[in-house]
C-alpha positions, -999 to +999 in steps of 0.1 A: -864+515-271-830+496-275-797+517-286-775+505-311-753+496-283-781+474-269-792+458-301-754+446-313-749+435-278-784+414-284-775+405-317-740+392-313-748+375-278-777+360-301-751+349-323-726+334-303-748+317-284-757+296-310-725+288-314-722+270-280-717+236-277-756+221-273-762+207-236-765+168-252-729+171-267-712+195-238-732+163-210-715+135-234-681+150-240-686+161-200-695+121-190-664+110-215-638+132-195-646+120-161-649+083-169-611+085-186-601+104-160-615+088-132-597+053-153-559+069-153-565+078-114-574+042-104-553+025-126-525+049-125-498+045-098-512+064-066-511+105-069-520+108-108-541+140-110-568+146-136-585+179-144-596+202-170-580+225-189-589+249-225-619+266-233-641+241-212-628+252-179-628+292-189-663+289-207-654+301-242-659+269-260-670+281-300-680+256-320-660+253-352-665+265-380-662+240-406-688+214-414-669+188-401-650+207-372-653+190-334-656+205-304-626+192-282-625+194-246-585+190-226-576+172-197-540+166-182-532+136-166-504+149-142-482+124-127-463+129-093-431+125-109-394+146-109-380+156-138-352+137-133-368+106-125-385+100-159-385+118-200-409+134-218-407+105-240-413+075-211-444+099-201-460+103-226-457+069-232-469+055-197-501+079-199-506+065-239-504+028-224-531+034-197-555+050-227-548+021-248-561-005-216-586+020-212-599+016-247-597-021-249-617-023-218-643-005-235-641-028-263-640-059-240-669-049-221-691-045-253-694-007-247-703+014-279-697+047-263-660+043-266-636+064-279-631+055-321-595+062-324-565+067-303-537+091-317-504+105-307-504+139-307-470+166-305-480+171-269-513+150-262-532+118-267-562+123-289-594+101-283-618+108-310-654+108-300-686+114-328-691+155-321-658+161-301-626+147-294-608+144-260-567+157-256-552+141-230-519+155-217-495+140-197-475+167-174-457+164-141-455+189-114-432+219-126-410+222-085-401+258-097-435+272-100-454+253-070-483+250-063-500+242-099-471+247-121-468+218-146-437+206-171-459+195-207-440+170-230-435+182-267-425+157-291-405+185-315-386+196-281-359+183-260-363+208-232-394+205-212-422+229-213-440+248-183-475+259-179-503+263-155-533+257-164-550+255-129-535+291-125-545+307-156-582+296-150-581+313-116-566+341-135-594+343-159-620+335-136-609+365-113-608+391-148-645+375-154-652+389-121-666+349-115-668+334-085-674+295-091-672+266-067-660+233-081-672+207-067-658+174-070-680+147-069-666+116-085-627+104-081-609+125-055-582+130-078-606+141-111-616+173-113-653+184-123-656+203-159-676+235-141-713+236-159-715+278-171-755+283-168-746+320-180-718+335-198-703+366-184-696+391-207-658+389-212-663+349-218-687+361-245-661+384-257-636+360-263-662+337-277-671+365-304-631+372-311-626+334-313-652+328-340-643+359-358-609+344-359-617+309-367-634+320-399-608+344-409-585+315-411-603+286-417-582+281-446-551+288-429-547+269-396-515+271-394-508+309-392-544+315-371-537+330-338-537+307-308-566+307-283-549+313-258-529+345-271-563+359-279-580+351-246-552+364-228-550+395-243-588+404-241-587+387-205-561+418-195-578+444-215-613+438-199-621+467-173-659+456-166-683+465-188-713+448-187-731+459-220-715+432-243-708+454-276-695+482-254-668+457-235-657+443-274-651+479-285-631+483-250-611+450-253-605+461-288-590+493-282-567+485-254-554+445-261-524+452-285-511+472-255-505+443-237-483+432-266-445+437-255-417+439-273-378+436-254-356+444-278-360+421-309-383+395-288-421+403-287-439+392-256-472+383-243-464+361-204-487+342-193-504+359-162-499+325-142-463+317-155-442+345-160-414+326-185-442+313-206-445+334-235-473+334-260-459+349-289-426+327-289-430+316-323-433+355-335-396+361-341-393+322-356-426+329-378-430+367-387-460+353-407-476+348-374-473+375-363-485+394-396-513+372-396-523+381-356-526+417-365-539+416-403-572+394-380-567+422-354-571+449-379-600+435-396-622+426-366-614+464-353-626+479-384-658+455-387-668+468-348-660+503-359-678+502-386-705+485-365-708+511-337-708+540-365-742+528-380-767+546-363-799+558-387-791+524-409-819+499-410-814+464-396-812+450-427-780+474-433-764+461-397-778+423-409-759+425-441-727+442-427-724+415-398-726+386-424-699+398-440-671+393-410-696+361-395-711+330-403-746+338-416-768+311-399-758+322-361-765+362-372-796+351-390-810+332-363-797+362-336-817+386-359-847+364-354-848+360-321-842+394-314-874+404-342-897+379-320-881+399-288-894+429-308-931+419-315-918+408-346-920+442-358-913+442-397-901+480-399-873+488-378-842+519-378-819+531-358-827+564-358-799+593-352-804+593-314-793+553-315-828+541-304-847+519-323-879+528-344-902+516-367-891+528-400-871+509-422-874+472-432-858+445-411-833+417-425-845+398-453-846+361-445-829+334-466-840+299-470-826+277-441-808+255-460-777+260-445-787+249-412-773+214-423-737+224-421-745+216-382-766+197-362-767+223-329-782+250-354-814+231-359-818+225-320 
């Protein structure tokens, strides 16, 4: 018999997973990154670097959750430049000018796989793709942070900013407790977008924190806590667990401590860039910050709540998980995870936290909503 602990892990794994990008769109958007980058390394001066960056490298890409959201994947196109040699602006620019060739190449060719729009972003090039869309950022090699520190342009700033992406994959990858080759099989200079057959279970932890968070504020971009603040912080607070529910409750209950605060300044470094600091904008935008705990506070009490509902049915633990998640992911988790169970109809966590056949299982709704995306009906 499964424990509740066992059945939420089931359920929300259930859940997310049908939120991951479906293996036709992740190959497409995959195929799309390494023919632009393997493009800006041959037609770029010799030395430009391509590789991956974001929630595609980690493995926590969440589909979003709007009807008309796009999965996006991030590459930076890093050019073997000083800082005093060129500007963010003449960057930018000579990055944006190779994307435009590529794109008319496309065209000139007769190719109807290519990208539908090219935008100027604040710190990216945008190429917009049906499903997904493809950030391209320029970046340069940051000499103060060597061997994979990068200097970003920002259209809004004059100073350059830092970063590491290469590091902070490594990072997370090591927390994940993941060990991953990469091979690089195309250009020698474009780096492969690593292929997760399996999810470990912090990646599905800050897959479940991400969605929770996307649908909180899905009205509210602008205040919605960053990715990357979120993954950082569960990526310090994991310790190991393997049972999934168990390592969201632990995450939980130890990632504000990773919050710092130096006098008026709150803090969160980036573990692979020490003067990178993810809450910057927190003493700028007290809203964001409000906003960051007001989610936190809300997802804690939904797994507290959770984890205290031993001797409810599953159609209790159904209704209370719709309530802080999209219903057509925990609807089809719940039917999986009947089918797992003989498709038992009577089903209650009894007092001990095992399961038993006593109390009726989730109703079902009609599937209607399945529409709102295509990967729910695969």
């Amino acid at each position: 018999m499964d424990t509740l602990d066992d059945m939420l892990s089931m359920l929300l794994d259930g859940a997310v997973e049908v939120l991951d990008i479906s293996p036709d769109l992740h190959d497409s958007a995959v195929e799309r990154y390494e023919e632009v980058g393997t493009w800006l390394a041959e037609n770029g001066r010799p030395g430009w670097r391509i590789y991956p960056q974001g929630s595609f490298i980690l493995g926590t890409v969440v589909r979003p959750s709007t009807p008309t959201g796009e999965y996006d994947i991030d590459l930076v196109c890093q050019l073997p430049l000083h800082p005093d040699s060129t500007t963010q602006e003449r960057l930018k620019q000579r990055v944006g000018d190779q994307l435009t060739a590529y794109r008319q190449w496309k065209k000139d060719q007769g190719h109807t796989d290519g990208p539908d729009s090219l935008e100027p972003r604040r710190r990216c090039w945008t190429l917009e793709y049906p499903g997904f869309h493809l950030d391209v950022l320029p970046a340069i090699p940051d000499e103060k942070h060597p061997p994979t520190g990068i200097r970003l342009t920002d259209k809004e700033l004059r100073e350059w900013q830092r970063g590491n992406p290469r590091g902070y994959a490594a990072w997370f990858h090591k927390r994940s407790e993941l060990s991953r080759k990469v091979l690089d099989k195309r250009h020698a200079n474009v780096a492969d977008v690593p292929t997760w057959q399996t999810r470990s279970p912090l990646q599905r932890v800050v897959q479940i924190l991400k969605w929770h968070c996307m649908i909180m504020f899905a009205d509210d971009t602008d205040n919605r806590p960053p990715s990357i603040l979120i993954t950082t912080l569960a990526g310090r607070a994991y310790t190991g667990e393997e049972d999934l529910f168990t390592a969201v409750r632990s995450v939980l209950d130890n990632m504000t401590s990773f919050i710092e605060k130096d006098g008026d300044e709150w803090w969160v470094p980036n573990p692979a860039h020490e003067k990178e600091n993810f809450t910057d904008k927190w003493n700028e935008y007290p809203e964001r910050r409000e906003a960051f705990f007001a989610w936190f506070n809300e997802i804690n009490a939904t797994v507290n709540e959770l984890a205290g509902m031993k001797g409810k049915g599953l159609d209790a633990v159904f209704e209370r998980l719709t309530k802080s998640f999209d219903h057509a992911p925990v609807l089809r988790s719940f039917e999986k995870y009947a089918d797992r169970m003989g498709a038992a109809p009577n089903q209650r966590m009894g007092n001990t936290g095992l399961l038993s056949p006593y109390a009726t299982g989730p109703r079902k709704r009609d599937h209607t909503f399945y529409g709102q995306h295509s990967a729910a009906r695969d």
